[in-house]
C-alpha positions as CSV (number, residue, x, y, z in Angstrom):
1,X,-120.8,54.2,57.0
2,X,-122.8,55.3,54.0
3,X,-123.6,59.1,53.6
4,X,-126.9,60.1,54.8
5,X,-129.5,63.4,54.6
6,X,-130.4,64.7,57.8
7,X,-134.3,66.0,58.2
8,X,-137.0,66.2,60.5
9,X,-139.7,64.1,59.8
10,X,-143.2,63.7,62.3
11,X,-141.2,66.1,64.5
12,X,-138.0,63.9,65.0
13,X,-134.6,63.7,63.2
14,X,-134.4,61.3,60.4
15,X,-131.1,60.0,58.7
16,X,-131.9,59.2,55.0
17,X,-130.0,57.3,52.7
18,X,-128.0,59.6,50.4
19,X,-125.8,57.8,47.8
20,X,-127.7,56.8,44.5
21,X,-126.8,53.2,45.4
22,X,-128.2,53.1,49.2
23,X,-131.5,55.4,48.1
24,X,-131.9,52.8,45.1
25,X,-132.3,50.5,48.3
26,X,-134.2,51.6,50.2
27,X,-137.1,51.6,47.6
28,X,-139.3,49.5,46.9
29,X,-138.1,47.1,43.7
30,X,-141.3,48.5,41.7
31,X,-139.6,51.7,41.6
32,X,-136.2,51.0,40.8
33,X,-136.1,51.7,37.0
34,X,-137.6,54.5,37.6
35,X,-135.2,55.6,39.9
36,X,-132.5,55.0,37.5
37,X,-133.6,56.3,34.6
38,X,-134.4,59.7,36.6
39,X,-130.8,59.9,38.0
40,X,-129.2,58.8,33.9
41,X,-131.2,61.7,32.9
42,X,-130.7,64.6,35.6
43,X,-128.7,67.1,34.7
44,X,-126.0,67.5,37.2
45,X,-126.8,71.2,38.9
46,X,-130.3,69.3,39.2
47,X,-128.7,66.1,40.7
48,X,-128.6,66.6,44.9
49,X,-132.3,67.9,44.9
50,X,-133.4,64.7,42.5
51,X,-131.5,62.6,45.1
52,X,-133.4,64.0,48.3
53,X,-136.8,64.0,46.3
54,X,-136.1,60.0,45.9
55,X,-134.9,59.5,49.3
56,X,-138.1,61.3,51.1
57,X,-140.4,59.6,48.8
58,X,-140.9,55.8,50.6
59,X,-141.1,58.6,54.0
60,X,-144.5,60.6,55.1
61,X,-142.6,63.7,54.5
62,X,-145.2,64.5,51.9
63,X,-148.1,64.0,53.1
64,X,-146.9,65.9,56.0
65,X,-145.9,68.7,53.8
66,X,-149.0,68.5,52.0
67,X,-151.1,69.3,55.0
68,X,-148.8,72.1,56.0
69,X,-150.0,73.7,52.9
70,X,-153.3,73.0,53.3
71,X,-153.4,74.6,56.0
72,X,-151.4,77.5,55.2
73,X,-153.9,77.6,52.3
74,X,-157.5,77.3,54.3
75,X,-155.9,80.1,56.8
76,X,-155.3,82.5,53.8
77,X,-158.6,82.3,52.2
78,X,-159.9,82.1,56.0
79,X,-157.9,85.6,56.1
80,X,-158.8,87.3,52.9
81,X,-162.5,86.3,53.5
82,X,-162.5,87.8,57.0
83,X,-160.7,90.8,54.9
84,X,-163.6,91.3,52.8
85,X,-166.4,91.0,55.3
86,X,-164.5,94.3,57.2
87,X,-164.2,95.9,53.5
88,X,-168.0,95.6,52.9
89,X,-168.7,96.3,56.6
90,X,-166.9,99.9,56.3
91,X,-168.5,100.8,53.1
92,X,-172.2,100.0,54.2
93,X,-171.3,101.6,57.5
């Protein structure tokens, strides 16, 4: 059995190809040289996260990601704004 990533992806576990051979794959054929070329030119300390970036990439781990920090985002500036409302509010008080 080919080596696979474990993650958690739309709140279950996911096993994700993890050989160069079994990510190339499991993507589409448009991105194959693509693929390839990334992996000639990674340098080797760089080469396990290059592999995982590839093998979430057909997944919605992204765009799940991406609305986590969205979010995270709108509840800071929700949090700094509420900060500066009670800043003005003591000094005019």
């Amino acid at each position: 059995m080919p080596a696979t990533f474990k993650t958690h992806i739309g709140g279950a576990v996911v096993e994700l190809p993890a050989t160069v051979r079994t990510i190339r794959e499991s993507l589409p054929e448009e991105w194959h040289k693509e693929f390839n070329e990334a992996v000639e030119d990674c340098p080797a300390n760089e080469l396990f996260a290059l592999l995982a970036k590839w093998a979430l990439k057909p997944t919605t781990a992204e765009e799940e990601d991406r609305a986590v920090f969205e979010m995270l985002e709108r509840r800071e500036r929700e949090f700094v704004e509420q900060k500066r409302r009670e800043a003005e509010a003591g000094e005019s008080g």
